[in-house]
TORMI-774986 format. One line per field, with one value per residue (C-alpha): residue in one letter; y, z, x. Coordinates in nm, 2 decimals, decimal comma, m for minus. Example, Ala and Ser with C-alpha at 12.3 -4.5 7.8 and 13.67 -1.06 7.14 Angstrom:
<mizas>
res = (A/S);
py = (m0,45/m0,11);
pz = (0,78/0,71);
px = (1,23/1,37);
</mizas>
This chain:
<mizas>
res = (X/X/X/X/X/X/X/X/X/X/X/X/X/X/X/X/X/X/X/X/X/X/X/X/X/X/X/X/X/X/X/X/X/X/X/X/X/X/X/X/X/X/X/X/X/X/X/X/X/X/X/X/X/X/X/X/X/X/X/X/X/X/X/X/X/X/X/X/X/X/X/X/X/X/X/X/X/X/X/X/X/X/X/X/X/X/X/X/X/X/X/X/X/X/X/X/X/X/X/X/X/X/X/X/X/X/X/X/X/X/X/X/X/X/X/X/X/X/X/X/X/X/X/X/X/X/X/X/X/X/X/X/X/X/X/X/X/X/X/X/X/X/X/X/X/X/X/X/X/X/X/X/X/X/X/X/X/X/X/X/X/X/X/X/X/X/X/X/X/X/X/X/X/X/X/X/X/X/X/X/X/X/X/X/X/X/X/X/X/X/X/X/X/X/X/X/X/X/X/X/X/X/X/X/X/X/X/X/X/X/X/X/X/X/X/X/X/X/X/X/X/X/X/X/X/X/X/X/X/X/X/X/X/X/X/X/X/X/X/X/X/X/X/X/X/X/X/X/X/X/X/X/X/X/X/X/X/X/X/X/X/X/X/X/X/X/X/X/X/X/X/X/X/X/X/X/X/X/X/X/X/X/X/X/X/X/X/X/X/X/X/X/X/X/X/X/X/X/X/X/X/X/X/X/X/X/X/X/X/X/X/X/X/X/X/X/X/X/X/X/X/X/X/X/X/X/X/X/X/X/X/X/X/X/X/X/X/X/X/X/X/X/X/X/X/X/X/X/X/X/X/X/X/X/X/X/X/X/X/X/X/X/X/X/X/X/X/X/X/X/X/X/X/X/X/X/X/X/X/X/X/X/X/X/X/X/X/X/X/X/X/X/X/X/X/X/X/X/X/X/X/X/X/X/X/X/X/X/X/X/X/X/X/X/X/X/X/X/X/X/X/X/X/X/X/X/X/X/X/X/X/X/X/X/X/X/X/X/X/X/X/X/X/X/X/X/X/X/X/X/X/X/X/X/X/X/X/X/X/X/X/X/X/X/X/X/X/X/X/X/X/X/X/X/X/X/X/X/X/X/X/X/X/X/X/X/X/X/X/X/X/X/X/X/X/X/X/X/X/X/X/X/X/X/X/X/X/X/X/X/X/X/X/X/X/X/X/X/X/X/X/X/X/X/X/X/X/X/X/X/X/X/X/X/X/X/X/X/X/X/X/X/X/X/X/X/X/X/X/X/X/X/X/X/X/X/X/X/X/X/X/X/X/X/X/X/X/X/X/X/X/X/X/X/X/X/X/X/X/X/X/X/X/X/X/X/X/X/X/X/X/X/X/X/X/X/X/X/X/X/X/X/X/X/X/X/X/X/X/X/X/X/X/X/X/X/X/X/X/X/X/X/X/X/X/X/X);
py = (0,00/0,22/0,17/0,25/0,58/0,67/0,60/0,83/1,10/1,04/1,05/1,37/1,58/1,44/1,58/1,88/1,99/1,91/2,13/2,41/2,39/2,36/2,06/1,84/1,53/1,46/1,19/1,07/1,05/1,43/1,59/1,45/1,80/1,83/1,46/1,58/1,93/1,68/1,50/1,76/1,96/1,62/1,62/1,96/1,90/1,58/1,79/2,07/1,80/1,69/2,05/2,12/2,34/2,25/2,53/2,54/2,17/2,14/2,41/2,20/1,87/2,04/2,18/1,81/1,66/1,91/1,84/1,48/1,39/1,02/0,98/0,84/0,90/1,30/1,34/1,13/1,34/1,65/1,56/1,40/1,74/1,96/1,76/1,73/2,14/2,15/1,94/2,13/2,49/2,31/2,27/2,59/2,73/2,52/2,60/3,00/2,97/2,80/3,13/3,33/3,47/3,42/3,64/3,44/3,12/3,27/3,39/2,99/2,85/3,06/2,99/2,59/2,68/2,87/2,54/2,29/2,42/2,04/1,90/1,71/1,89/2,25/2,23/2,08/2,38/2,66/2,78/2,62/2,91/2,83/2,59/2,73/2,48/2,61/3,06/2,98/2,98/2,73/2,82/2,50/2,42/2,55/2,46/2,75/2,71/2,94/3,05/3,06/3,36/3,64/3,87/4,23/4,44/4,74/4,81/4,96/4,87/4,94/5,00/4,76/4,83/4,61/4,47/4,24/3,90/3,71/3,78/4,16/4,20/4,00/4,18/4,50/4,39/4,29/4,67/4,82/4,72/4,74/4,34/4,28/3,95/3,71/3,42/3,06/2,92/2,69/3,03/3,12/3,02/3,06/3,36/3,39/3,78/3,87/4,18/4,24/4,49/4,53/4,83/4,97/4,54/4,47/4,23/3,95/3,93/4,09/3,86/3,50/3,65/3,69/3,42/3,18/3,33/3,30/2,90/3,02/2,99/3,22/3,16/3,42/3,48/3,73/4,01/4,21/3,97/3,68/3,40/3,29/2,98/2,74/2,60/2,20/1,95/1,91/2,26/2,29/1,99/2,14/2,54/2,55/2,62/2,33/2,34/2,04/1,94/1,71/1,66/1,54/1,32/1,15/0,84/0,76/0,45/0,27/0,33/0,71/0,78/0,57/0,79/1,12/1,03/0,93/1,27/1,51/1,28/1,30/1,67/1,84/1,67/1,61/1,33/1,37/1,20/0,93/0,84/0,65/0,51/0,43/0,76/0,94/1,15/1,21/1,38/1,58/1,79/2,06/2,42/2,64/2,74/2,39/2,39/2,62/2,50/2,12/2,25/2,43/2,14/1,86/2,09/2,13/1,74/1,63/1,91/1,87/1,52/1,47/1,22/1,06/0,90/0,59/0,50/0,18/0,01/m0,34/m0,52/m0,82/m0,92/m1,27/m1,34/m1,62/m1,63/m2,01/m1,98/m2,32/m2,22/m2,45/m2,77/m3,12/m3,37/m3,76/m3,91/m4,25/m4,41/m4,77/m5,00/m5,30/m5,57/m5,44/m5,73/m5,96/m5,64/m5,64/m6,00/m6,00/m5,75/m5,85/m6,22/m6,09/m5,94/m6,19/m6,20/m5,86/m5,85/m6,15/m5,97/m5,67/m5,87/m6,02/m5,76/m5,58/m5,29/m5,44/m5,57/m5,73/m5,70/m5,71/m5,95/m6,14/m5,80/m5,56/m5,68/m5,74/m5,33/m5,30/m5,51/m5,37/m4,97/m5,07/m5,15/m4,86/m4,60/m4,76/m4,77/m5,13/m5,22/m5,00/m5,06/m4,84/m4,89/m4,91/m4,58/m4,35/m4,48/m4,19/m4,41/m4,75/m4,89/m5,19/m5,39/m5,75/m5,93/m5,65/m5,42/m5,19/m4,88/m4,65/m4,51/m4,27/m4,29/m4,02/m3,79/m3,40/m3,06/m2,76/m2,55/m2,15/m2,14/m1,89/m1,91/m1,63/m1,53/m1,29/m1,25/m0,92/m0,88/m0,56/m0,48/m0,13/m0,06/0,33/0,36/0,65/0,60/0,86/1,02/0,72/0,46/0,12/0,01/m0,38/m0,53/m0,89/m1,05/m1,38/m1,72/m1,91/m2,23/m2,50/m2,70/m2,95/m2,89/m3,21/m3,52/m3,76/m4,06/m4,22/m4,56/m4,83/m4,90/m5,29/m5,28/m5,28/m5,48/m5,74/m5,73/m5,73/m6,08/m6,32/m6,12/m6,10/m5,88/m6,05/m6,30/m5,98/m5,94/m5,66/m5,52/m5,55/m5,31/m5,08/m5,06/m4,98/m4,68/m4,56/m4,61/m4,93/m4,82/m4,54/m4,21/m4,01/m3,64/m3,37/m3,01/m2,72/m2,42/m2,17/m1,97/m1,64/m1,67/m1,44/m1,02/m0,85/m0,49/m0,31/0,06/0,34/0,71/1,00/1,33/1,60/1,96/2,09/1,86/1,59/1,26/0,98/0,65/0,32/0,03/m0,29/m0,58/m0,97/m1,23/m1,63/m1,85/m2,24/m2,38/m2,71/m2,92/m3,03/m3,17/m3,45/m3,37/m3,01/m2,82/m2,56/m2,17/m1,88/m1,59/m1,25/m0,93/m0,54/m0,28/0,07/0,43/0,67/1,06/1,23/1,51/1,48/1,42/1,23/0,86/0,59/0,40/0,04/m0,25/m0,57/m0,84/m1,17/m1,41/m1,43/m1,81/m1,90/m2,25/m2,34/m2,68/m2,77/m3,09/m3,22/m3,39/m3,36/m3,16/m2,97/m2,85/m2,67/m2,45/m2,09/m2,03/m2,41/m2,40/m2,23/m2,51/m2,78/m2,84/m2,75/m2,50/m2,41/m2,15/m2,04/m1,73/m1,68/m1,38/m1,19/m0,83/m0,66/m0,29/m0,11/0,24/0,42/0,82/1,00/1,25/1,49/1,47/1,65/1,85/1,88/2,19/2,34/2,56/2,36/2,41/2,48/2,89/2,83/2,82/2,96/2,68/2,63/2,31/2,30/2,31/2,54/2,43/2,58/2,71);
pz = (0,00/0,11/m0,21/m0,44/m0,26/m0,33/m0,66/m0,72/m0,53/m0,81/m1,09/m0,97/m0,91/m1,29/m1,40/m1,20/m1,34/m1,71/m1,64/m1,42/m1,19/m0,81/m0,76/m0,45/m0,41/m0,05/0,12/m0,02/m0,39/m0,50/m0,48/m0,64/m0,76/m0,88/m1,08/m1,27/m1,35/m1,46/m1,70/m1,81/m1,93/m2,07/m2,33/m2,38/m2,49/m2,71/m2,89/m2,95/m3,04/m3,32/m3,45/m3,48/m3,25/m3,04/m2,79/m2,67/m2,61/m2,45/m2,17/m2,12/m2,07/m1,85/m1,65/m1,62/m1,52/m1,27/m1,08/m1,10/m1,09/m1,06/m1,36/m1,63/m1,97/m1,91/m1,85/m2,16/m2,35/m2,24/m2,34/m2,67/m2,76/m2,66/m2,84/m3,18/m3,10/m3,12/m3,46/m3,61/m3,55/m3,64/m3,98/m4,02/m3,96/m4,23/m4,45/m4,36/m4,36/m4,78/m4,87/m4,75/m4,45/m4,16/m3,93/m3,94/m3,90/m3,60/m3,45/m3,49/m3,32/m3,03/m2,97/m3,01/m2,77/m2,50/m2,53/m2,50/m2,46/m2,39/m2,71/m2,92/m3,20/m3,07/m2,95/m3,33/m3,48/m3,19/m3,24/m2,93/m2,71/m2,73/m2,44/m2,14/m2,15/m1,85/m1,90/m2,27/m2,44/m2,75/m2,97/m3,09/m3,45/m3,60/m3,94/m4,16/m4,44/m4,75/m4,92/m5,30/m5,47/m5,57/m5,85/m5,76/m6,10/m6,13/m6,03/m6,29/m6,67/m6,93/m7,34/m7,54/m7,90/m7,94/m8,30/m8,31/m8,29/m7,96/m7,72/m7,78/m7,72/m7,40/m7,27/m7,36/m7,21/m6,89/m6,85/m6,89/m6,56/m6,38/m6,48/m6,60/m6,80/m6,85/m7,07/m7,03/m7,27/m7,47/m7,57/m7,85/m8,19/m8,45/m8,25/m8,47/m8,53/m8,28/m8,31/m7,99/m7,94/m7,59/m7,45/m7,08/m6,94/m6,60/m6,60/m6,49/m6,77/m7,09/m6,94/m6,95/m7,31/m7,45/m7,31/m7,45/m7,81/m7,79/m7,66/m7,37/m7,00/m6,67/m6,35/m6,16/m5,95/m5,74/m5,72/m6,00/m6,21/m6,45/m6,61/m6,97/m7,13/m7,39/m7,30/m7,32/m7,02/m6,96/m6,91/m6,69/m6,48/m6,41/m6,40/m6,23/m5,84/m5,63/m5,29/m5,10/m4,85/m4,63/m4,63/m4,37/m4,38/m4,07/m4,03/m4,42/m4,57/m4,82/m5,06/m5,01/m5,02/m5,31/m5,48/m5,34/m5,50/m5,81/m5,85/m5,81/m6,03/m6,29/m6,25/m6,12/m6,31/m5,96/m6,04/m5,75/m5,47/m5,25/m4,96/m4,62/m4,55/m4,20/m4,05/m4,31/m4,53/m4,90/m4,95/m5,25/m5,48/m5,74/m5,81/m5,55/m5,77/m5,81/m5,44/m5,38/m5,60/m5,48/m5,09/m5,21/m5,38/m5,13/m4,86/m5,04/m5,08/m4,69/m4,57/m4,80/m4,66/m4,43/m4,19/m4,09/m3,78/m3,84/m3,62/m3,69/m3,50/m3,63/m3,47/m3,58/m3,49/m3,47/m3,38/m3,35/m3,32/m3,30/m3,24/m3,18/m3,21/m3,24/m3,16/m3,16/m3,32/m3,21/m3,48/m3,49/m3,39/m3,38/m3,28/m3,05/m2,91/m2,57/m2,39/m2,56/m2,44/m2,08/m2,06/m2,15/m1,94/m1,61/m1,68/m1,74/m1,37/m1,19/m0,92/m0,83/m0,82/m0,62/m0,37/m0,38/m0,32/m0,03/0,13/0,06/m0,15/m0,44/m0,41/m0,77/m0,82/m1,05/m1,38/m1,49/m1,82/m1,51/m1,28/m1,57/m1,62/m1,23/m1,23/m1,50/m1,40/m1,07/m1,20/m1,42/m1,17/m0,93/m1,11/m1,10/m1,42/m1,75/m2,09/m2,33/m2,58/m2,26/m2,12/m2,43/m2,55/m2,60/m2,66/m2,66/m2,95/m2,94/m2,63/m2,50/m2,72/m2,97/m2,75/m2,94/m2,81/m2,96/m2,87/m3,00/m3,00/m2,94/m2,73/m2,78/m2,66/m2,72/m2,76/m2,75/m2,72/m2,77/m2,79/m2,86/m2,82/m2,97/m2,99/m3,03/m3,06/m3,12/m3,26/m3,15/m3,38/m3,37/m3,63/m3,71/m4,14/m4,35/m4,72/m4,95/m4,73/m4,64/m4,31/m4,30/m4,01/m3,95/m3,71/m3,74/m3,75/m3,92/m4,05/m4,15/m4,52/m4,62/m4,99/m5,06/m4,87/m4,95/m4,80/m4,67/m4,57/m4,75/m4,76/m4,68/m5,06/m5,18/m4,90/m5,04/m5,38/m5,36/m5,13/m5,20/m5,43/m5,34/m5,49/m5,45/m5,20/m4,96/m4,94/m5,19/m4,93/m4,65/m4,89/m4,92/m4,54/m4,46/m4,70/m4,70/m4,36/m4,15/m4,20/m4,42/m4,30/m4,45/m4,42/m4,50/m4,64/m4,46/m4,58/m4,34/m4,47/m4,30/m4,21/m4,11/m4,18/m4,38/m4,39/m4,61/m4,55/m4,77/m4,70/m4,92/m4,82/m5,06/m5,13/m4,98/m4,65/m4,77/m4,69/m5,00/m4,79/m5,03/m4,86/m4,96/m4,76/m4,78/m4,54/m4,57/m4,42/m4,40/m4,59/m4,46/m4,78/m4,89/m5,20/m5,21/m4,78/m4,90/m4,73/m4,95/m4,82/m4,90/m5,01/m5,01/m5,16/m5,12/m5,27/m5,28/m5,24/m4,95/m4,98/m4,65/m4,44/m4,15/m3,82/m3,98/m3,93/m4,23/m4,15/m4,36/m4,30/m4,40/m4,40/m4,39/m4,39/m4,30/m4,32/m4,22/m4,18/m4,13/m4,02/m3,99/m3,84/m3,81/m3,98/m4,35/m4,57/m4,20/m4,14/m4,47/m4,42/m4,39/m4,04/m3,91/m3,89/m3,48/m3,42/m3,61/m3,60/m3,48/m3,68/m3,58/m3,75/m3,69/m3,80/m3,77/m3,90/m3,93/m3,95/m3,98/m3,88/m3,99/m3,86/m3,98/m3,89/m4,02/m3,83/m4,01/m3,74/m4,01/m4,27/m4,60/m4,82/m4,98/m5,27/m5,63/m5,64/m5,50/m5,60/m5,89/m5,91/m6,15/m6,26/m6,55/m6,64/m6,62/m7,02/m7,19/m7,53/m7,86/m7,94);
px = (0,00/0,26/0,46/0,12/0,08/0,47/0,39/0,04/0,25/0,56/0,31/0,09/0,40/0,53/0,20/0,18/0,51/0,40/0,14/0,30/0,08/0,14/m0,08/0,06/m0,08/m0,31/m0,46/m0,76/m0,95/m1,03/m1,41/m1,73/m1,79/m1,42/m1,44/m1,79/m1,62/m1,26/m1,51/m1,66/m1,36/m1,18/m1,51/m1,50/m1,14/m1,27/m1,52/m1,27/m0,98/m1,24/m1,26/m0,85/m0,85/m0,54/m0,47/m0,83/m0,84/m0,48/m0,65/m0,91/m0,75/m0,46/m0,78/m0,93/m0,60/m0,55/m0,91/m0,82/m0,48/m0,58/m0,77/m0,42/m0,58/m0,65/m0,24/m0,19/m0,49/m0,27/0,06/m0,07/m0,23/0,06/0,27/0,06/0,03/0,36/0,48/0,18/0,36/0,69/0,58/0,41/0,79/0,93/0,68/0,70/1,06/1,01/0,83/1,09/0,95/1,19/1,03/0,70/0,90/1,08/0,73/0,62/0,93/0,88/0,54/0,63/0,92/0,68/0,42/0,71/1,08/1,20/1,09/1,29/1,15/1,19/1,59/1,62/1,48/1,61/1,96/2,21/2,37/2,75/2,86/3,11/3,43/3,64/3,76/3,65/3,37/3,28/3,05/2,86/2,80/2,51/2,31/2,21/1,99/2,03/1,68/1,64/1,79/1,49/1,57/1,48/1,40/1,32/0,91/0,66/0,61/0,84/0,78/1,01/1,05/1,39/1,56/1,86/2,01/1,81/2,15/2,15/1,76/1,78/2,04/1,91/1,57/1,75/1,90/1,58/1,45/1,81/1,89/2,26/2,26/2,57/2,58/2,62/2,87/2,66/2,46/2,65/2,70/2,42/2,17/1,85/1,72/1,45/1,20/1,05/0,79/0,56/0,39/0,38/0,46/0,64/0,96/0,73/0,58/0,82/1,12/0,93/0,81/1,08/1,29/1,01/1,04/1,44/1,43/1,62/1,58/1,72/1,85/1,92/2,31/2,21/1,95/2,06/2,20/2,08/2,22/2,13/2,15/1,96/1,63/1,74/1,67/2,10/2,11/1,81/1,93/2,28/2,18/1,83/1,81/1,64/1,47/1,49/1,18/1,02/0,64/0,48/0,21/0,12/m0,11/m0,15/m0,14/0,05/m0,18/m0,23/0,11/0,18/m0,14/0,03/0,41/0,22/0,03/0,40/0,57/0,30/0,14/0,45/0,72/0,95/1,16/1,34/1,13/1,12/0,87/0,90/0,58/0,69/0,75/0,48/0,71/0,80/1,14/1,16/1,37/1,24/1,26/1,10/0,80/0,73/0,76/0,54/0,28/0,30/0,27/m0,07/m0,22/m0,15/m0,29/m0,60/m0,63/m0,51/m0,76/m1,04/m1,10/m1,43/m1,50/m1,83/m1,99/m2,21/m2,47/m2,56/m2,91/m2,97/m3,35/m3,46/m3,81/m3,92/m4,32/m4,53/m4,90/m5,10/m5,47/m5,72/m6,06/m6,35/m6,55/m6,42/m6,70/m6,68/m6,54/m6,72/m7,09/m7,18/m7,47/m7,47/m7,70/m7,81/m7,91/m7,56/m7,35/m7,52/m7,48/m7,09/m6,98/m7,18/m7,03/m6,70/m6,72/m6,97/m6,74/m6,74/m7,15/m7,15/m6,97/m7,18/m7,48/m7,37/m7,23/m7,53/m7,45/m7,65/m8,02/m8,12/m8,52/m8,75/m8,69/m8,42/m8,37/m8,39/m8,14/m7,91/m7,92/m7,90/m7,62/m7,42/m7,51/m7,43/m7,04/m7,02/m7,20/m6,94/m6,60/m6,58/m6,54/m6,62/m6,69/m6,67/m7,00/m7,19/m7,03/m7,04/m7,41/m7,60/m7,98/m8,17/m8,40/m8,65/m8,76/m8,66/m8,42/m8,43/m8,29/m8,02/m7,79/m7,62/m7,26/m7,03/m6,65/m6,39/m6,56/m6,61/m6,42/m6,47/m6,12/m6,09/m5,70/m5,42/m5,03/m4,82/m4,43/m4,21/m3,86/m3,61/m3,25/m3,07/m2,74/m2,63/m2,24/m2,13/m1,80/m1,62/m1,52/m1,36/m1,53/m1,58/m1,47/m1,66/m1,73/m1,90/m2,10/m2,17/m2,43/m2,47/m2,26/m2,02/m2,13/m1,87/m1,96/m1,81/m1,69/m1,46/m1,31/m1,01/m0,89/m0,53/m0,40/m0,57/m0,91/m1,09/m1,19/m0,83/m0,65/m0,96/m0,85/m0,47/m0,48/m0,27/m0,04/0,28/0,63/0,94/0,76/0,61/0,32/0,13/m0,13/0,11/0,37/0,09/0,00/0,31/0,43/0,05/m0,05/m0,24/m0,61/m0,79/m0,90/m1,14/m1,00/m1,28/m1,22/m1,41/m1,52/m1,72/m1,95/m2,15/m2,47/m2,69/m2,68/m2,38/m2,40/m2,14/m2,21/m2,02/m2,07/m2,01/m2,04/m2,11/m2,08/m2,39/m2,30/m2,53/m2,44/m2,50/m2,50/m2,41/m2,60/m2,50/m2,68/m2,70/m2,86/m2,79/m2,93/m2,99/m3,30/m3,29/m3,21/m2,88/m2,74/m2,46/m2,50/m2,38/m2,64/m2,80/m2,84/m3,04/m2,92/m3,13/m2,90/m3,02/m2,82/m2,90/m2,80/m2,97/m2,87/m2,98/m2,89/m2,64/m2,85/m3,10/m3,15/m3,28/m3,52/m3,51/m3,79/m3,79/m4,02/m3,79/m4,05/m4,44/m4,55/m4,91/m5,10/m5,42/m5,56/m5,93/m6,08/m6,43/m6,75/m6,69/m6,88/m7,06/m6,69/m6,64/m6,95/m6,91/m7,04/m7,03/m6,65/m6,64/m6,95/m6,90/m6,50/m6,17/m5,95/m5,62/m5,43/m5,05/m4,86/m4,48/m4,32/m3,93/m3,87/m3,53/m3,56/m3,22/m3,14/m2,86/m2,77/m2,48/m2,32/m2,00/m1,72/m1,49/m1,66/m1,54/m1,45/m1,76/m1,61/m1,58/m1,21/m0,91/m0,77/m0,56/m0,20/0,04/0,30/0,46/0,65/1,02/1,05/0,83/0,65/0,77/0,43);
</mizas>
């Protein structure tokens, strides 16, 4: 115990410091009151992490670790956000410092510095004072990085009305807006006669102009001073300026970043570039327009991506209704011999009567017909004995020796019965899926089929057949059992197949915020039958495509199955009659039934970019046309 408290008091002031707070650990768990408000601000946090806004979430996780300094995953929600605040502003400087704005690079580094002056990344990027060896000072070595050389012409348009071979026009072009232009070597020999003529146009544009009709290409030295060569791809290989830089692109996948390499090499023309899909980068090499214009168009496509919340409610309904309703009828009737009947079943239990006589209990009288009726109601009245003709007659016809009864057989009920159950199961699946991704959900089972079988070792069949041959005086069957094993063994192959409900679900958010859900369902299922023992499934496919707005929940319904039987029994021909059927017979009816109820809402966790394009980018390719 003592040893688990040292250790909550080590890991409170380890937070407390990360936070820079003066929170000192006490005895005892912290407040209800101060637990709720630590929930509180670690969703607020949550909600605002899922909106990109760093600095407002970092505040309030810090605030929920510091109400409750117990609770491990608000620290690590703190520390994870500072330190994803911080790479974010890292790159920012890299990017600013690209552009050729120190100042705004410096800005970012200080505020990365301020959030976290111990990380890694910060002391990389944040020059080293020099370190004090003894009276002397060392100055530690530092990495400077030179930005692309920017020509500085002269502002405001200029009228050029130039003749002359295409060296002389260039050059004289150049002067005009403060320019001096040198040569490469390979720029001489045959120079074709240029006539140049452009009214009130800045260097941007009379320069690119003119270097286009003269098949040439610049690069400048320094601010005033351009070099001029040939427009071949040797020459622009060996003269042009390149920028080097690392993108980062955290937590994509093989196939992104192979899609991502794909579109610089083949819009851009970089044929410098290599990627390392482990730590999410793409190194690269290219001029630093090209630069420029690649940084722009991968941020439009990492930041145009949405995200979308599924809410997923599967209910299956299973209900089953049986209803017996009706009369029973006897089912038989037949007529007997009274007095032969009587006679039989008083003789058949003379013993019994003669010991009711004497005892008392029965007092024959009258004729010999009458106390055979006495006798024999006297054993069916008493439970002696029974019988059935005697006990289900219903009359008596004739008199004397013609004396017939009647009986019935299989005696009547009268049923007013119901039986009813039902059955739900619910599948409740919340996934989180980015634009134009699938997400697929299974309920159900997996059933093994058997799709082939072979045997080993040597069946009774064969061992039959090969007796009493022999190979070089051994036997053949006992050659076989021992290089193919003693007995066979029937080995089956399995395949398992999914039965029950797959739901592949594909959302697609749109422009206007809609979301287009692709909904792709199947149910298998088991019908019962099998051929060659391969039992034989069902298989029920829905495909279809649901645009609705975010919030909103579809609503799918399915009737799976709805069988119903009906069974009637009674007197024939009375039983069939419309309105005898509740008197006259028995009718029992059942009704089982399946629904699937699918629910699905979409809510945007990440919204996408609503304009139609990105803002266009000037870029030309590294050769220009001839046209």
């Amino acid at each position: 115990m003592c040893a688990f408290l040292q250790l909550k008091r080590f890991y409170t002031a380890a937070l407390a410091c990360a936070l820079g707070t003066g929170v000192v650990y006490a005895q005892g768990m912290p407040a209800a009151s101060a637990l709720q408000q630590a929930q509180h601000a670690y969703l607020a946090g949550a909600g605002l992490l899922a909106h990109n806004d760093l600095a407002a979430a970092q505040q309030e996780f810090a605030r929920a670790a510091e109400l409750d300094p117990t609770r491990v995953d608000y620290a690590t929600a703190f520390m994870l956000t500072r330190e994803h605040r911080v790479s974010e502003l890292i790159q920012q400087a890299a990017k600013a410092r690209l552009l050729s704005h120190p100042a705004d690079a410096d800005k970012l580094i200080a505020e990365a510095r301020a959030i976290d002056p111990d990380n890694e990344l910060v002391t990389q990027h944040t020059a080293a004072p020099p370190v004090a060896v003894g009276p002397k000072m060392i100055a530690t070595p530092q990495i400077t990085y030179t930005q692309p050389i920017e020509l500085e012409p002269k502002p405001g348009p200029q009228d050029l009305h130039l003749r002359g071979d295409a060296r002389q026009v260039v050059t004289r072009t150049g002067l005009a807006y403060g320019i001096r232009v040198i040569y490469n070597e390979d720029a001489s020999g045959q120079i074709p006669q240029v006539r140049f003529d452009l009214d009130a146009s800045p260097y941007s544009e009379a320069m690119p102009i003119l270097l286009r009709m003269t098949h040439m290409f610049a690069v400048p030295v320094d601010a005033k001073t351009l070099l001029v060569a040939k427009d071949t791809e040797d020459n622009r290989q060996k003269l042009e300026r390149q920028v080097e830089e690392t993108i980062y692109i955290p937590a994509s996948t093989t196939e992104q970043m192979n899609e991502l390499v794909n579109i610089i090499k083949n819009v851009f023309d970089v044929k410098q570039i290599a990627s390392s899909i482990g730590s999410g980068t793409i190194a690269l090499r290219a001029p630093a327009a090209t630069l420029k214009a690649v940084n722009y168009t991968l941020a439009d496509m990492l930041d145009g991506g949405a995200e979308v919340e599924l809410e997923i409610k599967l209910v299956s309904i299973d209900k089953t209704i049986t209803r017996n309703l009706g009369t029973v009828t006897p089912t038989s009737a037949s007529a007997f011999s009274a007095a032969s009947e009587l006679q039989s079943f008083v003789s058949a239990n003379q013993s019994t009567i003669n010991t009711a006589i004497s005892s008392g209990a029965l007092v024959p009288s009258g004729t010999q017909a009458q106390q055979l009726v006495e006798e024999a109601a006297f054993l069916i009245l008493s439970g002696l004995a029974t019988d059935a003709k005697l006990t289900n007659v219903i009359s008596f016809f004739g008199h004397g020796l013609t004396l017939f009864g009647a009986s019935i057989s299989g005696g009547a009920a009268l049923n007013f019965g119901l039986n009813t159950s039902e059955s739900r199961a619910l599948d409740d699946v919340t996934v989180r899926v980015g634009d134009k991704q699938t997400t697929t959900l299974r309920v159900g089972e997996r059933y093994p089929v058997t799709t082939a079988t072979f045997g080993s070792g040597v069946s009774s069949s064969t061992a039959a057949a090969l007796k009493g041959v022999t190979v070089n005086g051994v036997s053949a069957s006992s050659l076989l059992k021992q290089y193919l094993g003693g007995s066979a063994a029937t080995v089956p192959q399995v395949q398992y197949e999914d039965l029950g409900i797959t739901l592949k679900t594909t959302a697609t958010v749109m422009r206007s915020n809609l979301v287009k859900l692709g909904i792709d369902m199947k149910i298998e299922a088991l019908t019962g039958a099998s051929l060659n023992n391969i039992p034989i499934l069902t298989s029920s496919v829905y495909t279809s495509d649901i645009t609705v707005p975010e919030g909103q929940t579809v609503v799918m319904l399915s009737d799976m199955n709805k069988p119903e039987s009906a069974a009637v029994s009674g007197i024939p021909g009375l039983a069939q009659l419309p309105g005898l059927q509740q008197v006259l017979a028995d009718s029992t009816r059942e009704r089982t039934g399946s629904e699937l109820i699918l629910l699905i809402t979409p809510h945007l966790v990440r919204r996408r970019n609503n304009s139609m394009a990105s803002r266009a980018i000037p870029f030309s390719t590294s050769v220009p046309s001839d046209n």
